[in-house]
C-alpha positions in Angstrom: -16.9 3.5 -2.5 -14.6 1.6 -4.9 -14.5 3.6 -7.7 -12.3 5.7 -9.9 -12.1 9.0 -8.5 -11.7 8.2 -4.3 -9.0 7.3 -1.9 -9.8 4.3 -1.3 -9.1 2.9 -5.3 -6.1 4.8 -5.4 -4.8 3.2 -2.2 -5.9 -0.1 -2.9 -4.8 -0.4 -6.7 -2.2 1.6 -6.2 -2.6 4.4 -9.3 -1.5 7.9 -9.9 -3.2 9.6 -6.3 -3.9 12.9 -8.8 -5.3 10.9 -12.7 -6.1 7.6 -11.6 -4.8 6.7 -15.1 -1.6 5.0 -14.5 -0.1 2.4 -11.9 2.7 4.4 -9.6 4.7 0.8 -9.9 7.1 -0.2 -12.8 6.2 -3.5 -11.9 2.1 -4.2 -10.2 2.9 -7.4 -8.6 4.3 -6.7 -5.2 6.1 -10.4 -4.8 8.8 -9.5 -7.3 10.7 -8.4 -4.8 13.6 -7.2 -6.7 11.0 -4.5 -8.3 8.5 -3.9 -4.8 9.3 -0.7 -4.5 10.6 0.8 -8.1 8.5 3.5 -8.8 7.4 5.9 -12.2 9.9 9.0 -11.4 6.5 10.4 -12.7 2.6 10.6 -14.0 3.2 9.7 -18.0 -0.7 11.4 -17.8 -1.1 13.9 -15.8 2.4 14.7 -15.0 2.7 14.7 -11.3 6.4 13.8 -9.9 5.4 11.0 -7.0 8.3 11.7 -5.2 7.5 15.0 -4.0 11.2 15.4 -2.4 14.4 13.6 -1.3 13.3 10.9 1.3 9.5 11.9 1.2 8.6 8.1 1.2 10.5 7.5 4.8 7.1 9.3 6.3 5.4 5.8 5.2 7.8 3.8 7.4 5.3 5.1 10.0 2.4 4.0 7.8 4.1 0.4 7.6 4.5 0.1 11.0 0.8 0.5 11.8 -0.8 -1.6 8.8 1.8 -4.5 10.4 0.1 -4.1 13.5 -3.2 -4.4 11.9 -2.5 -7.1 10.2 -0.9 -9.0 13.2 -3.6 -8.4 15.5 -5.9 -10.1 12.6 -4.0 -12.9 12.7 -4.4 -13.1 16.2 -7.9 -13.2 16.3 -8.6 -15.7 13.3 -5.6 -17.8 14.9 -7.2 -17.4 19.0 -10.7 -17.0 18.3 -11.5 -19.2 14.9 -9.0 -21.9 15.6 -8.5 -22.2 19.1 -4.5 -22.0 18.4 -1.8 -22.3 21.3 0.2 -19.8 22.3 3.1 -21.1 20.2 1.1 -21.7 16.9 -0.3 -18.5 17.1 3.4 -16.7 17.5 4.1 -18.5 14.2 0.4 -17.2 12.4 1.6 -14.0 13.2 5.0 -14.0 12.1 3.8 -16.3 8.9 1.4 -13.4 8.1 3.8 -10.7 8.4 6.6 -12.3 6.6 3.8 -13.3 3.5 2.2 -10.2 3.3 5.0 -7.7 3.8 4.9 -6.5 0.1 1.8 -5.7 -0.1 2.1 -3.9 3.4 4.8 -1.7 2.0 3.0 -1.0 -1.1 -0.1 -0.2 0.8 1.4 2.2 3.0 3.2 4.5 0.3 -0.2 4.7 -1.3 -1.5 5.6 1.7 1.4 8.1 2.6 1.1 9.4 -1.2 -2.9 10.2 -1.0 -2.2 12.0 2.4 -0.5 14.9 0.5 -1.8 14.4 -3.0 -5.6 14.8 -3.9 -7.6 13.4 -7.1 -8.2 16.1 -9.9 -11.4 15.6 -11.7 -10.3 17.4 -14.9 -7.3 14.5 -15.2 -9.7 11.9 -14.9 -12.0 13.0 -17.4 -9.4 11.9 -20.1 
């Protein structure tokens, strides 16, 4: 489920969507912020040009906005359900969480938004 070769790696580690051979980030740690976002122009492997056109990565924007839901509602539960939390300390669990994990929410849903539109090729990974 976790391997080379599906969606799911390519989302989650955040590699070429086509190869799997190369990280689409200059940078692979999300919390240097300066560098979150700054991309390969392109695949040194297999080629492929990751921004497919002008703006193409505003489509994720949509992405983002339903993985911060996600992840806010999860903080919800754990802070209600597992920790009995008032309604004040659980406002601050959810805006904690978003604030901590909004890098790797923006990075998760350009990989997500890329894999919609790009698909693994077998014959790159091969290499």
């Amino acid at each position: 489920m976790f391997k080379k070769g599906t969606k799911l790696y390519s989302i989650l580690i955040g590699v070429c969507p086509k190869c799997h051979q190369e990280s689409m980030y200059t940078n692979k740690n999300p919390y240097n912020l300066s560098e979150a976002l700054s991309m390969h122009e392109k695949c040194s492997n297999c080629g492929i040009k990751y921004k497919i056109e002008p703006s193409f990565f505003y489509g994720s924007m949509y992405v983002s906005y339903g993985l911060g839901i996600a992840f806010a509602v999860a903080a919800f539960i754990i802070s209600y359900y597992f920790f009995k939390a008032s309604i004040n300390n659980i406002f601050i669990s959810i805006i904690a969480t978003l604030v901590v994990f909004m890098p790797i929410i923006l990075r998760l849903s350009r990989n997500i938004w890329i894999n919609l539109f790009i698909h693994y090729d077998k014959s790159f990974g091969k290499k």
